[in-house]
C-alpha positions as CSV (number, residue, x, y, z in Angstrom):
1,X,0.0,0.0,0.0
2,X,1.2,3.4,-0.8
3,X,-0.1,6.3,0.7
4,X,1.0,9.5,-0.9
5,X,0.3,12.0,1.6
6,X,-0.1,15.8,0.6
7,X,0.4,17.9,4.5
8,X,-2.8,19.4,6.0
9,X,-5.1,17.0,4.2
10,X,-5.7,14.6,6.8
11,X,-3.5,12.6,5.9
12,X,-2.2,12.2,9.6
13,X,-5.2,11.0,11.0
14,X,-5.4,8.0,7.8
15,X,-1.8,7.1,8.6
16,X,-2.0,6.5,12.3
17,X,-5.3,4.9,11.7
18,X,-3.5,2.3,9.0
19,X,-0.2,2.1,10.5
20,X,-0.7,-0.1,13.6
21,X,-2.1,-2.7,10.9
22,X,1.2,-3.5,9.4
23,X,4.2,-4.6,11.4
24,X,7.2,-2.0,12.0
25,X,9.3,-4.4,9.6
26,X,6.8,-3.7,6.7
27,X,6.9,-0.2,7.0
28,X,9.0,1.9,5.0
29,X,10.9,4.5,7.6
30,X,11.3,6.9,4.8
31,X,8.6,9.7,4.7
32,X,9.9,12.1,2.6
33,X,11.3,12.1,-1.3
34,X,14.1,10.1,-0.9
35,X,13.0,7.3,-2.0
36,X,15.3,6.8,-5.1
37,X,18.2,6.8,-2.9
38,X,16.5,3.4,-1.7
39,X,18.4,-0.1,-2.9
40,X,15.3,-2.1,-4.8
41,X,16.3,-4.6,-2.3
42,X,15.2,-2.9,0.7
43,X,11.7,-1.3,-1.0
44,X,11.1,-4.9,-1.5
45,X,11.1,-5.9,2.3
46,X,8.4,-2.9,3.0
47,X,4.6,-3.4,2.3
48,X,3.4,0.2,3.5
49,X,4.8,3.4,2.1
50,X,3.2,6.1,3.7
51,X,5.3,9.4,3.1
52,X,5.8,12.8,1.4
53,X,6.8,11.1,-1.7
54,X,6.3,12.7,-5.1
55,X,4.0,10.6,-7.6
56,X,7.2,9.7,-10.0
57,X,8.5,8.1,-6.8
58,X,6.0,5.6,-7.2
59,X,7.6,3.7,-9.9
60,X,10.5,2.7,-8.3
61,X,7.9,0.8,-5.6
62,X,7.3,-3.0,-6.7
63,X,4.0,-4.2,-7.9
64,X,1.4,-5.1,-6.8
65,X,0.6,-2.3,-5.1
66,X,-2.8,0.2,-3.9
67,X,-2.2,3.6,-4.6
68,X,-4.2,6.1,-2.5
69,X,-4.1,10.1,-2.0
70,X,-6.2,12.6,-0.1
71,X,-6.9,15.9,-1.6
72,X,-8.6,19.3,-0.5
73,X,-9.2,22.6,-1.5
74,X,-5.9,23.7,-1.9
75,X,-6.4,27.5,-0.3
76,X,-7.4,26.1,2.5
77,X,-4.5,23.7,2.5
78,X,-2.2,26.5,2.6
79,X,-4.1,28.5,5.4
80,X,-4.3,25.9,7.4
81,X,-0.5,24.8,6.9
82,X,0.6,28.2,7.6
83,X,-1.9,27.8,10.7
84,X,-0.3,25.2,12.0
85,X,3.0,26.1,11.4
86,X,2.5,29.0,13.5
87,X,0.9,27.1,16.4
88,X,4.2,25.0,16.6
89,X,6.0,26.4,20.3
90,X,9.3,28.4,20.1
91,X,11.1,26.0,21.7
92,X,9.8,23.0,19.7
93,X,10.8,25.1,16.7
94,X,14.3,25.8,17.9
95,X,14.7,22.5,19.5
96,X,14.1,20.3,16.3
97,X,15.6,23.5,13.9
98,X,11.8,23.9,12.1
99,X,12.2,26.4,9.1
100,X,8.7,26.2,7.9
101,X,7.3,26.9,11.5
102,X,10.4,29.0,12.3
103,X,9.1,31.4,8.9
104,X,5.1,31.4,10.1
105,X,6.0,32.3,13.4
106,X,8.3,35.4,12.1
107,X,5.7,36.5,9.2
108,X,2.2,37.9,8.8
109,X,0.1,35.7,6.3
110,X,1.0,38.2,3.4
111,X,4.8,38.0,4.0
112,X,4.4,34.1,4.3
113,X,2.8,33.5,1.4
114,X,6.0,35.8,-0.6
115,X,8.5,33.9,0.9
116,X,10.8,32.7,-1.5
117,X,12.6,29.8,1.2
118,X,12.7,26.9,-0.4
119,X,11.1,25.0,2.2
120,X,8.3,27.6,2.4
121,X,8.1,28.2,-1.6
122,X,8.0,24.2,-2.1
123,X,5.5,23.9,0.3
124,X,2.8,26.5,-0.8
125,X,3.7,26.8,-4.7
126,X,1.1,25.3,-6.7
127,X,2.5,22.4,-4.4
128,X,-0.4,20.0,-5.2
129,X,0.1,20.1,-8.8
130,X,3.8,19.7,-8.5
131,X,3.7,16.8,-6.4
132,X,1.8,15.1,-9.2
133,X,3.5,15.8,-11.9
134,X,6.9,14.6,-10.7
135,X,10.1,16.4,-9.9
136,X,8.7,20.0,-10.7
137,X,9.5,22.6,-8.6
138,X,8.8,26.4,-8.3
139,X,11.3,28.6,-8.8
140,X,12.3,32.3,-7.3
141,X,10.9,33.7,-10.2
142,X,7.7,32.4,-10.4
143,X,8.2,30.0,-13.2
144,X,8.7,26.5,-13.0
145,X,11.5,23.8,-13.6
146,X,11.9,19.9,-13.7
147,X,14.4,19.0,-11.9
148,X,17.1,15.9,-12.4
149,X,19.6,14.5,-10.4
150,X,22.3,16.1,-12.4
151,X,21.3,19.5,-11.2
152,X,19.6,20.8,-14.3
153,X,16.3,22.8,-14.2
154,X,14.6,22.4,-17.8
155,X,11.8,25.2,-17.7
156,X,8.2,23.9,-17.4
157,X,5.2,25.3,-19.2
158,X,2.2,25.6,-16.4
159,X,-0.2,23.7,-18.8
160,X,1.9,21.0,-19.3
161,X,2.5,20.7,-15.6
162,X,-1.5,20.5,-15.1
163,X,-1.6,18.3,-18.0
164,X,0.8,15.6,-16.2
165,X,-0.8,16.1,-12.7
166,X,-3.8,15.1,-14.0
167,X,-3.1,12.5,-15.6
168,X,-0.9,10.9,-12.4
169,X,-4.6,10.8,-10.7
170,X,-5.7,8.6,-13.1
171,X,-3.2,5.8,-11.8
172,X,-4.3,5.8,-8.4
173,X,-6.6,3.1,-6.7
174,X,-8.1,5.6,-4.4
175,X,-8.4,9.6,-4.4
176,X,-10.2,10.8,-1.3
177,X,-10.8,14.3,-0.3
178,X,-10.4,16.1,3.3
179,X,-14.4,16.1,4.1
180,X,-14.7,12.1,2.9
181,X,-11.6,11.0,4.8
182,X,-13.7,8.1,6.5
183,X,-14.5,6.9,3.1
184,X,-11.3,6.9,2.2
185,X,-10.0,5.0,4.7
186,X,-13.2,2.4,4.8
187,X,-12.4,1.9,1.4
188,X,-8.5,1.0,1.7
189,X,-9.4,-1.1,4.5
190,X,-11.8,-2.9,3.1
191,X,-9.3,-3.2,-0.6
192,X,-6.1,-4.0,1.5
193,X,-7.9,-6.6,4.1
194,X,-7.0,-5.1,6.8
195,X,-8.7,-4.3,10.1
196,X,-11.4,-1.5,10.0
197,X,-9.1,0.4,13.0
198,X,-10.4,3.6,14.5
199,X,-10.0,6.8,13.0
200,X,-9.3,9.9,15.3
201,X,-9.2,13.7,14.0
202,X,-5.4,14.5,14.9
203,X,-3.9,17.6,13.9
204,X,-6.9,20.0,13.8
205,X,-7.5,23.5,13.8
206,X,-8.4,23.8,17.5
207,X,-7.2,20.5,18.7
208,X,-5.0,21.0,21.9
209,X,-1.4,19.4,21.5
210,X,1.5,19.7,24.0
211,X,4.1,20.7,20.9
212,X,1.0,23.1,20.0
213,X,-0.2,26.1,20.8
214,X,-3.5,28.7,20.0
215,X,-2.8,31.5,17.5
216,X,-5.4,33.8,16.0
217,X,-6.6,34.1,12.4
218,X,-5.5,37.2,10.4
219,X,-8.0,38.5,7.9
220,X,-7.6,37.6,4.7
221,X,-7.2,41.0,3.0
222,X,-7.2,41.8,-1.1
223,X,-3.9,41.5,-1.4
224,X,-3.9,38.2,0.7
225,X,-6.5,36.5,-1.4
226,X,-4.8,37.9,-4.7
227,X,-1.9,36.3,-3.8
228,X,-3.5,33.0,-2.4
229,X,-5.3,32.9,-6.1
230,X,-1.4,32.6,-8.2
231,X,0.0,30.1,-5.2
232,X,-2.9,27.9,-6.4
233,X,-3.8,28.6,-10.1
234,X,-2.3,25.0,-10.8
235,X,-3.8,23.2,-8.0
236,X,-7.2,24.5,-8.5
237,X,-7.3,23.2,-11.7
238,X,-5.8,19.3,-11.1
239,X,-8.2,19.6,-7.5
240,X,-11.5,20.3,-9.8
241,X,-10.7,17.6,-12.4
242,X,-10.2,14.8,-9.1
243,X,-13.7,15.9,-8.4
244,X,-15.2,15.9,-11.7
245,X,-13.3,13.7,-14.7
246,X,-15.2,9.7,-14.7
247,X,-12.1,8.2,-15.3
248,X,-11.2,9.0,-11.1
249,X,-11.4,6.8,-8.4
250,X,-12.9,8.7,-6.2
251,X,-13.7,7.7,-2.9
């Protein structure tokens, strides 16, 4: 089973529902992109890959094999990452060297959603639409590039990278969507014959969390909103053909 988990989705609340189902030996430690670094050897020894990963990742995982994703609204996604970035505590951000939370505690929601850190600009760039189509990644500029492991950025057309997106969500098993999350996991439960194991809201926008702490909302202003409309002009578009095209497996 793959999980390809986009951040402030819900996708924390699937994995910790799924993971107790698989032994620790089945589970692949790596949650973040790095899976090509990965001998075939030991991605054969793991039967749960729940991570970060970007979808051309998912090639280099051994068949047969569930594919799965969560999706949402993708303003929202961002306002609610840079939410709970900011909720993260100083010293939890210090301790563990956070640069995403470090840059929402620093900056107002305009100056956030300008930052050109890579961590930040990766994060918030069109990131749904770039994680589907591969190893594309926004640049300082506001163009995009596909990157290789030689180090060369070949300059992306933002159709094209909508066009490949799009067509990624055709090869997976199961697309789900924040507000059917249950149905998403009932369904890869019931697919994967596992366990139907209880799932718990973790993560939320008012849930207490020791590492956590309550911020207030700043108004999204013109300029905000403006601004919130160019971080997701890709993502809109591959989010409202998950929710529309036949050819989907939506759950």
């Amino acid at each position: 089973m793959i999980f390809l988990h986009l951040p402030r989705t819900g996708g924390t609340s699937l994995h910790e529902a799924l993971s107790p189902l698989f032994s620790p030996a089945e589970c692949c430690p790596e949650r973040f992109p790095n899976l090509q670094w990965m001998p075939r050897a030991e991605l054969l020894r793991y039967r749960y890959f729940p991570g970060h990963y970007r979808f051309d990742e998912m090639a280099l995982i051994p068949h047969p094999r569930f594919l799965c994703t969560l999706l949402r609204d993708p303003r929202a996604r961002i306002l609610s990452l840079y939410r709970f970035w900011r909720r993260h505590r100083s010293e939890v951000v210090e301790k563990h060297q956070l640069v995403g939370p470090k840059m929402a505690r620093s900056l107002g929601l305009l100056d956030f959603l300008n930052c050109r850190v890579p961590v930040v600009r990766n994060a918030i760039d069109n990131a749904i639409a770039c994680t589907l189509a591969g190893r594309v990644h926004p640049m300082e500029d506001g163009h995009f590039a596909l990157w290789n492991k030689a180090g060369v950025n070949t300059p992306l057309r933002p159709a094209d990278i909508v066009t490949v997106a799009c067509e990624a969500l055709l090869a997976f098993d199961a697309v789900g969507f924040t507000e059917t999350l249950p149905a998403l996991h009932e369904n890869v439960s019931r697919v994967m014959g596992l366990p139907f194991n209880r799932l718990s809201h973790l993560n939320g926008r008012d849930q207490p969390e020791e590492k956590l702490e309550d911020v207030a909302d700043e108004p999204i202003t013109r300029e905000i909103a403006l601004r919130l409309q160019r971080l997701t002009r890709l993502d809109v578009q591959v989010v409202a053909f998950a929710r529309a095209d036949p050819r989907v497996k939506r759950v």
